[in-house]
PDB file of the backbone (N, CA, C, O) and the ligand in Angstrom, with CONECT records:
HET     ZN  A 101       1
ATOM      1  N   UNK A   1     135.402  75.764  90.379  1.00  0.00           N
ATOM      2  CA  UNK A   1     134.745  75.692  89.072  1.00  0.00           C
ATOM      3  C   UNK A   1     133.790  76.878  88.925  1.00  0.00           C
ATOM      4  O   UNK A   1     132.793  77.137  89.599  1.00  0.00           O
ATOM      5  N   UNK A   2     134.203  77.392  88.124  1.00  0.00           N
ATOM      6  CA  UNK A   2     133.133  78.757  87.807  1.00  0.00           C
ATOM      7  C   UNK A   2     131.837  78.180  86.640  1.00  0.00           C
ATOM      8  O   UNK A   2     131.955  77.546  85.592  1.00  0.00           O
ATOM      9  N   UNK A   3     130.784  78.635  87.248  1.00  0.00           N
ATOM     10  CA  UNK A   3     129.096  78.790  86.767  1.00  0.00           C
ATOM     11  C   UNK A   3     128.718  79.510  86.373  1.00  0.00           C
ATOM     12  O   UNK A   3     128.562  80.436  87.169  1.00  0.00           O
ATOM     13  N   UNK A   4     128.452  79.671  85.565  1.00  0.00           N
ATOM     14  CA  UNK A   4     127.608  80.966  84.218  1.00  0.00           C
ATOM     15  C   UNK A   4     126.522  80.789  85.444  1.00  0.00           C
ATOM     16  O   UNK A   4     126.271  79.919  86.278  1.00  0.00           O
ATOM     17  N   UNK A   5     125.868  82.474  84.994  1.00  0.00           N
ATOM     18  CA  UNK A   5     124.708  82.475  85.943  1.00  0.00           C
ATOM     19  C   UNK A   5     123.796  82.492  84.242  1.00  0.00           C
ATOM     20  O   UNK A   5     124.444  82.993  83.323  1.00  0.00           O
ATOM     21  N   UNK A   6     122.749  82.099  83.997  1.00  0.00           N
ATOM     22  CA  UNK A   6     121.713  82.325  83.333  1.00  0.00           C
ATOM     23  C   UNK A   6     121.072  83.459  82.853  1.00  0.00           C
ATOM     24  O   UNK A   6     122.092  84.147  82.821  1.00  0.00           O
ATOM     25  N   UNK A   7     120.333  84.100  82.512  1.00  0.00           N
ATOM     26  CA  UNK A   7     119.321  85.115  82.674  1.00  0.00           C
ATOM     27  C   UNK A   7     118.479  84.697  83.427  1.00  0.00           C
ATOM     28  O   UNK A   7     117.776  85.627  83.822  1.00  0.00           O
ATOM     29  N   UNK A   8     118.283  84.050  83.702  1.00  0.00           N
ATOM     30  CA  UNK A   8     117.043  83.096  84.153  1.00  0.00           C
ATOM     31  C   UNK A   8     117.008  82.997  86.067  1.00  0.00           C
ATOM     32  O   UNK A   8     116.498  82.239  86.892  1.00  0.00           O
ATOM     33  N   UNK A   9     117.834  84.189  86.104  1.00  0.00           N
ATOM     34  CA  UNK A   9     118.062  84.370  87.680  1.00  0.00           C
ATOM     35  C   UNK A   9     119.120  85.968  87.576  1.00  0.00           C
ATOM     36  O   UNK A   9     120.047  86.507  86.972  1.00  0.00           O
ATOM     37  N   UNK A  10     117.992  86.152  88.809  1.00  0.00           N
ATOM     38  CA  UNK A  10     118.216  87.836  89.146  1.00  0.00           C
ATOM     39  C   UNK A  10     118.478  88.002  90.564  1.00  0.00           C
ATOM     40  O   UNK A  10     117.825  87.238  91.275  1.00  0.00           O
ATOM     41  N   UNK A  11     119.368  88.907  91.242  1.00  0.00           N
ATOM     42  CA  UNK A  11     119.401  88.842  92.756  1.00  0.00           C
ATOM     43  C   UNK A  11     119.206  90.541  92.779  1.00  0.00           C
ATOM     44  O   UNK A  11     119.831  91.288  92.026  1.00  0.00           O
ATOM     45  N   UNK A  12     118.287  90.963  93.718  1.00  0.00           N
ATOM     46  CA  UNK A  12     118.497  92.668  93.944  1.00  0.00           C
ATOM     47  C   UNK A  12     119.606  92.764  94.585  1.00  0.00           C
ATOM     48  O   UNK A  12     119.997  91.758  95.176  1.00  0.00           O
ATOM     49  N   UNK A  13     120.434  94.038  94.641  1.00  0.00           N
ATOM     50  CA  UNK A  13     121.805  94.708  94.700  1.00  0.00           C
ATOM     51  C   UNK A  13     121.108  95.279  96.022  1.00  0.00           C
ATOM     52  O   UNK A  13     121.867  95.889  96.775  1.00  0.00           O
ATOM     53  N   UNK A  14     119.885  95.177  96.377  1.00  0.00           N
ATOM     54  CA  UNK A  14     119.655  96.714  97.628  1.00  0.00           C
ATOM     55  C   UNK A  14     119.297  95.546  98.985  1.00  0.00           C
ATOM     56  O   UNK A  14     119.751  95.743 100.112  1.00  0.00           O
ATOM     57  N   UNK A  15     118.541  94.505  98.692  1.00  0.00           N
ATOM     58  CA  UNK A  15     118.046  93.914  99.527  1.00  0.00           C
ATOM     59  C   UNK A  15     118.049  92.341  99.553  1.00  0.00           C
ATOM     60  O   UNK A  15     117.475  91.527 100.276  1.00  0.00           O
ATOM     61  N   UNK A  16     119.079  92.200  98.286  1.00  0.00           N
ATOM     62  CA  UNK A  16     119.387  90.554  98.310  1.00  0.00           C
ATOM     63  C   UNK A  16     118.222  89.855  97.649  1.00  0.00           C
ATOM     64  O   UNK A  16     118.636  88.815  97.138  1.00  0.00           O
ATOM     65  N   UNK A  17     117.068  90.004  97.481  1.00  0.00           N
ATOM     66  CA  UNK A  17     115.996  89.221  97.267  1.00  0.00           C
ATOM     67  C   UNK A  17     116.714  88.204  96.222  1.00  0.00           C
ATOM     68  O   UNK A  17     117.637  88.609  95.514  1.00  0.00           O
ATOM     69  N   UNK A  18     116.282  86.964  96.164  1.00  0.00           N
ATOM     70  CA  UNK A  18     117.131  86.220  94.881  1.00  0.00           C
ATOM     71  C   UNK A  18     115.558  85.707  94.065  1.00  0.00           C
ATOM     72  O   UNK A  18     114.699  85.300  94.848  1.00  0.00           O
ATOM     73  N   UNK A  19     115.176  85.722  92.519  1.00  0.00           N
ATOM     74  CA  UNK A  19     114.367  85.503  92.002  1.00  0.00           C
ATOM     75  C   UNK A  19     114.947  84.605  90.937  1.00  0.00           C
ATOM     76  O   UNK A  19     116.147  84.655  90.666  1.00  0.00           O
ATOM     77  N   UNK A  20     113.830  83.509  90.123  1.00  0.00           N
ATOM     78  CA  UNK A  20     114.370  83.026  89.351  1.00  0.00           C
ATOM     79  C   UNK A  20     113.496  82.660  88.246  1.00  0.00           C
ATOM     80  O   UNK A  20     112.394  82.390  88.723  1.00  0.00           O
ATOM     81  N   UNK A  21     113.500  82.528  86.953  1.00  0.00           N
ATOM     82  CA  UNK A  21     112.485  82.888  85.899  1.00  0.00           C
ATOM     83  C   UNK A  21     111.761  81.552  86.128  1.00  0.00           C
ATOM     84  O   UNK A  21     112.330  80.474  86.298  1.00  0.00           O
ATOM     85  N   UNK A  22     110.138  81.805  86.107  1.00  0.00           N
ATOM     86  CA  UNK A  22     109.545  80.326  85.919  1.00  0.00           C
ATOM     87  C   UNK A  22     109.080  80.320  84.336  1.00  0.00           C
ATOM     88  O   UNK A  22     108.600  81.322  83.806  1.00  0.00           O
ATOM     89  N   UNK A  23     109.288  79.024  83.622  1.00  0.00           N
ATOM     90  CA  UNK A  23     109.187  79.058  82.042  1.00  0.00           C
ATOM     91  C   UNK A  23     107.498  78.926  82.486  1.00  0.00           C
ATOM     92  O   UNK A  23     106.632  79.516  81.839  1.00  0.00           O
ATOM     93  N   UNK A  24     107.274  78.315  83.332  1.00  0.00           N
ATOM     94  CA  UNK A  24     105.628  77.690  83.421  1.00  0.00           C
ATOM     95  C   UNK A  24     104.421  78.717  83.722  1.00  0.00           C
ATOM     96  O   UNK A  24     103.282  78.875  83.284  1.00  0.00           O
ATOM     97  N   UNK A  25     105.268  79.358  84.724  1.00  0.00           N
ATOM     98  CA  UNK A  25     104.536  81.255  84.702  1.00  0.00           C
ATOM     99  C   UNK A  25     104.741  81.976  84.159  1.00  0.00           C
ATOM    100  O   UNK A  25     104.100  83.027  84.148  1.00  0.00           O
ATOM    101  N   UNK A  26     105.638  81.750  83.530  1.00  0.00           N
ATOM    102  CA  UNK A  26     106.356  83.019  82.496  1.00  0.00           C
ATOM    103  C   UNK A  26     106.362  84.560  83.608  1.00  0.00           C
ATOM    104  O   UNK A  26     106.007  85.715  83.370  1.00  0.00           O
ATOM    105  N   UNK A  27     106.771  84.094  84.501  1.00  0.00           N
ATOM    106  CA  UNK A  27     107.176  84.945  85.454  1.00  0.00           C
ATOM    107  C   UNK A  27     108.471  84.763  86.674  1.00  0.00           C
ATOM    108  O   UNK A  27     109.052  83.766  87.100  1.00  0.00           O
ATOM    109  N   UNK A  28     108.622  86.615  87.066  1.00  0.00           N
ATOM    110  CA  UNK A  28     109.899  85.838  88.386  1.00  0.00           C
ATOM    111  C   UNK A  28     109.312  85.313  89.717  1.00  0.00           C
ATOM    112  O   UNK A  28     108.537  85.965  90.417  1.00  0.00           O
ATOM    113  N   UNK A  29     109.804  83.951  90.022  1.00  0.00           N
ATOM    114  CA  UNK A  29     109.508  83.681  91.305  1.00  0.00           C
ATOM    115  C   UNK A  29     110.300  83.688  92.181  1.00  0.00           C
ATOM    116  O   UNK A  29     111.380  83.169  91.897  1.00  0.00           O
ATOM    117  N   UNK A  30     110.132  84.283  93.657  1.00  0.00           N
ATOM    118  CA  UNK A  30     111.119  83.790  94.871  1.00  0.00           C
ATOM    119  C   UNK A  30     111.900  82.590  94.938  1.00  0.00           C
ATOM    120  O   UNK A  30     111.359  81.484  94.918  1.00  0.00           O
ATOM    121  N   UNK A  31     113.314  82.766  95.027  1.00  0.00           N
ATOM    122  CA  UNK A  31     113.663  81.586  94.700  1.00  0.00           C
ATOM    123  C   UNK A  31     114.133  80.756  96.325  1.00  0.00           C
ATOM    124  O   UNK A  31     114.322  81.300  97.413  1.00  0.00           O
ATOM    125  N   UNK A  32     114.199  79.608  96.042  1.00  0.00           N
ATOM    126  CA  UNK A  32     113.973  79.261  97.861  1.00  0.00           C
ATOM    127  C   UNK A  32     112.814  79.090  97.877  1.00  0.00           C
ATOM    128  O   UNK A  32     112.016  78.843  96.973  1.00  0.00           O
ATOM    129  N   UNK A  33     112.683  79.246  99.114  1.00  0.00           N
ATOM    130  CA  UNK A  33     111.130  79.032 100.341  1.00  0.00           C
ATOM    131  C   UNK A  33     111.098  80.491 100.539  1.00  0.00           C
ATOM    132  O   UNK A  33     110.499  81.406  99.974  1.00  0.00           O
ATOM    133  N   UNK A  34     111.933  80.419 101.523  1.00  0.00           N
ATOM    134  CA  UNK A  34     111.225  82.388 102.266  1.00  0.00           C
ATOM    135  C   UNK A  34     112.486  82.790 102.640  1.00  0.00           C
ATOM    136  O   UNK A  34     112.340  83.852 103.246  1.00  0.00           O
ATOM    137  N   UNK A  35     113.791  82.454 102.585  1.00  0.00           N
ATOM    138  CA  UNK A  35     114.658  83.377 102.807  1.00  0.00           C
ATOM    139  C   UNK A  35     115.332  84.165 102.143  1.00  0.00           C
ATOM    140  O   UNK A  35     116.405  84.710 102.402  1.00  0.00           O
ATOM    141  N   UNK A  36     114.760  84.212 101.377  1.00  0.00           N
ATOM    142  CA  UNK A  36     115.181  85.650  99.852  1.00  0.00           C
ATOM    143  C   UNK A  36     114.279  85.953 100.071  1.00  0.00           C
ATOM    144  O   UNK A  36     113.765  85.152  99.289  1.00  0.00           O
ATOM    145  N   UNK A  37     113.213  86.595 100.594  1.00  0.00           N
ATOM    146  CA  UNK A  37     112.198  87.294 100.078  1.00  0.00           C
ATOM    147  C   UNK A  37     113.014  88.793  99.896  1.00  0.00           C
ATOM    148  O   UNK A  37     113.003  88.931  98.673  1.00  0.00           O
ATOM    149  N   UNK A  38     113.365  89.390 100.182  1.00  0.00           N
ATOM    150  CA  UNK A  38     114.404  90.009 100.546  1.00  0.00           C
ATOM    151  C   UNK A  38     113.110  91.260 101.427  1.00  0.00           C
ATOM    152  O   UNK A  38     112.219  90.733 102.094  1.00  0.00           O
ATOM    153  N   UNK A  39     113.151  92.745 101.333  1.00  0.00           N
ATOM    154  CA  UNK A  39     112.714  93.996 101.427  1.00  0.00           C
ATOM    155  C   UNK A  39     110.978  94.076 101.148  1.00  0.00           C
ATOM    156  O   UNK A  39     110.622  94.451 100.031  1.00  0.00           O
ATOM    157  N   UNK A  40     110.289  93.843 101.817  1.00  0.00           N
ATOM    158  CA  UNK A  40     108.929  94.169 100.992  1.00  0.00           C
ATOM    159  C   UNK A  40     108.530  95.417 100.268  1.00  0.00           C
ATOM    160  O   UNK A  40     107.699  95.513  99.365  1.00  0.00           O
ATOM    161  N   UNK A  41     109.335  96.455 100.869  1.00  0.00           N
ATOM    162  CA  UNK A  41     108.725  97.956 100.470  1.00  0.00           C
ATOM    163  C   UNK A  41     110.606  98.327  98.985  1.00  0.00           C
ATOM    164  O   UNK A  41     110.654  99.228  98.147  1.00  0.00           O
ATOM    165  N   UNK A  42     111.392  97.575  99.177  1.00  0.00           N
ATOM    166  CA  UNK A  42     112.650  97.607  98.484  1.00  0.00           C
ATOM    167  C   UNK A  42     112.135  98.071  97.042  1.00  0.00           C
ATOM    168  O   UNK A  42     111.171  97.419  96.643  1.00  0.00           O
ATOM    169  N   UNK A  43     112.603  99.087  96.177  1.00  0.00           N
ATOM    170  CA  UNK A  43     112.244  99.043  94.804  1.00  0.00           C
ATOM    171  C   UNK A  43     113.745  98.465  94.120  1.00  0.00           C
ATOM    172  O   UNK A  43     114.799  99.076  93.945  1.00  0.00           O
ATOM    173  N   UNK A  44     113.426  97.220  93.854  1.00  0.00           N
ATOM    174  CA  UNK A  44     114.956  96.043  93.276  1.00  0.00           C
ATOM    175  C   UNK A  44     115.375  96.519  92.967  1.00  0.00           C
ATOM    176  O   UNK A  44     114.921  97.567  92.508  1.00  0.00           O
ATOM    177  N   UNK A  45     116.482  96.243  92.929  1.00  0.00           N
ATOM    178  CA  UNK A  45     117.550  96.941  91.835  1.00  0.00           C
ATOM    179  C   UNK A  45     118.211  95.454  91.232  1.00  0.00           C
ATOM    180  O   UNK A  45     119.198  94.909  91.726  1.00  0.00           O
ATOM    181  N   UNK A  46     117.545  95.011  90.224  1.00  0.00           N
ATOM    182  CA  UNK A  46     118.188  93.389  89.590  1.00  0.00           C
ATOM    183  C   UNK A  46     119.522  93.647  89.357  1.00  0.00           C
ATOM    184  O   UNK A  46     120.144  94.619  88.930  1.00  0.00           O
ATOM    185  N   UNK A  47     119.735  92.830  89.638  1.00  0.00           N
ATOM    186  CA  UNK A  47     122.051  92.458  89.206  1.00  0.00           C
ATOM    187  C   UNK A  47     121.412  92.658  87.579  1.00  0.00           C
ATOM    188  O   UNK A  47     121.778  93.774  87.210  1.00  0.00           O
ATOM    189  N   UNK A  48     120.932  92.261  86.935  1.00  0.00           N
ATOM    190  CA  UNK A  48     120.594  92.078  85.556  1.00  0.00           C
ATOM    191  C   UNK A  48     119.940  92.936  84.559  1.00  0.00           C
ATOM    192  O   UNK A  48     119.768  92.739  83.356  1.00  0.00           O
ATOM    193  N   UNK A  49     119.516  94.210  85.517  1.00  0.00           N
ATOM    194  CA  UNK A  49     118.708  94.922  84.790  1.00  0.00           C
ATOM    195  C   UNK A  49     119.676  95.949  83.955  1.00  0.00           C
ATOM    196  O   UNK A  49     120.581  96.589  84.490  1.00  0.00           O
ATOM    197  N   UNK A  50     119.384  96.000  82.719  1.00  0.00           N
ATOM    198  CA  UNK A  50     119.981  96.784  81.154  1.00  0.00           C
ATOM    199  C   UNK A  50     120.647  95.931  80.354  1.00  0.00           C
ATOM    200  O   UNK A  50     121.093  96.271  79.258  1.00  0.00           O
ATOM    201  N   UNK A  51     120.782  94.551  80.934  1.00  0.00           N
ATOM    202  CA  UNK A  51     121.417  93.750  80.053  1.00  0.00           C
ATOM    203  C   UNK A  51     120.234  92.585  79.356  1.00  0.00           C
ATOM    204  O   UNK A  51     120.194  91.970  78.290  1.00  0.00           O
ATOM    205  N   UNK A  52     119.637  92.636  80.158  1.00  0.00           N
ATOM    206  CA  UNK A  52     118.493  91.276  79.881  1.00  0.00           C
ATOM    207  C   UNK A  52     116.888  91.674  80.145  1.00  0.00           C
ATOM    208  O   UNK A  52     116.463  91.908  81.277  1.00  0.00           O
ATOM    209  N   UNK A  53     116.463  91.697  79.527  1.00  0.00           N
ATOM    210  CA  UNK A  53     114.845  91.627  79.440  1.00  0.00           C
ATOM    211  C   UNK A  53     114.088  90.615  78.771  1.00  0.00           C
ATOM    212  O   UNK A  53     114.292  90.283  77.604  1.00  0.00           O
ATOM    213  N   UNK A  54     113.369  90.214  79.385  1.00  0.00           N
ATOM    214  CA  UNK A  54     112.495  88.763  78.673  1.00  0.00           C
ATOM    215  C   UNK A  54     111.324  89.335  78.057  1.00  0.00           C
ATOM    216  O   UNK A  54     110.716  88.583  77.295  1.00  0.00           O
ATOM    217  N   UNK A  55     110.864  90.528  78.222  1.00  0.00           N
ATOM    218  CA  UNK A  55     109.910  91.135  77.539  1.00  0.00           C
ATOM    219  C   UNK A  55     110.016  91.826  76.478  1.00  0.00           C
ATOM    220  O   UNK A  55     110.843  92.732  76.576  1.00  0.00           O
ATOM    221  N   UNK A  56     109.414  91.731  75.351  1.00  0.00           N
ATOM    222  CA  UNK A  56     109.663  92.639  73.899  1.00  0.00           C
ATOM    223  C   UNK A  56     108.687  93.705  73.841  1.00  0.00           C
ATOM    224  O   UNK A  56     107.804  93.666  72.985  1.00  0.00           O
ATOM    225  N   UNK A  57     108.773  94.730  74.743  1.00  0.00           N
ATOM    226  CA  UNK A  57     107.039  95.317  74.657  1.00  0.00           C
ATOM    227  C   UNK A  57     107.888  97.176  74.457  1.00  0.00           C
ATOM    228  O   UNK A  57     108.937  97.776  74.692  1.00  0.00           O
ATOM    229  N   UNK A  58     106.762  97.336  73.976  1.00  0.00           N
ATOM    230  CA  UNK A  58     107.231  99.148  72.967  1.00  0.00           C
ATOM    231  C   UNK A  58     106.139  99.995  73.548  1.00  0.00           C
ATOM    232  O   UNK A  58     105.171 100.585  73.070  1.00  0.00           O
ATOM    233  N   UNK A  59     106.925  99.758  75.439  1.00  0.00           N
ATOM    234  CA  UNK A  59     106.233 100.806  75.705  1.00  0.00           C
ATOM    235  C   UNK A  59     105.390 102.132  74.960  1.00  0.00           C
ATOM    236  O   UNK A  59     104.821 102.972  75.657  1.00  0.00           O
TER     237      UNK A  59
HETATM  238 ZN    ZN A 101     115.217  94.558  96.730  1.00  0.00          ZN2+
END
């Protein structure tokens, strides 16, 4: 059975980290406990990034 993934979940391409949108923080959190944290020094590379942004801001 295939699962739509959401926007609402991002995995980095470089270091695995898996994140997932909190509506309550209005932020991404680690998703899991601690085994995604993925790279501490990693600059992400989101599966999601150019398609989805939750932010409307004009630089
Ligand atoms: Zn990463």
């Amino acid at each position: 059975m295939v699962t739509l993934v959401p926007p609402s979940r991002r995995a980095c391409l470089r270091c695995g980290r898996t994140e997932v949108w909190s509506t309550d923080r209005t932020t991404w959190v680690v998703a899991g406990d601690s085994e995604s944290k993925g790279e501490l020094h990693c600059v992400h590379e989101w599966d999601i990034t150019g398609n989805y942004n939750p932010f409307e801001e004009s630089a």
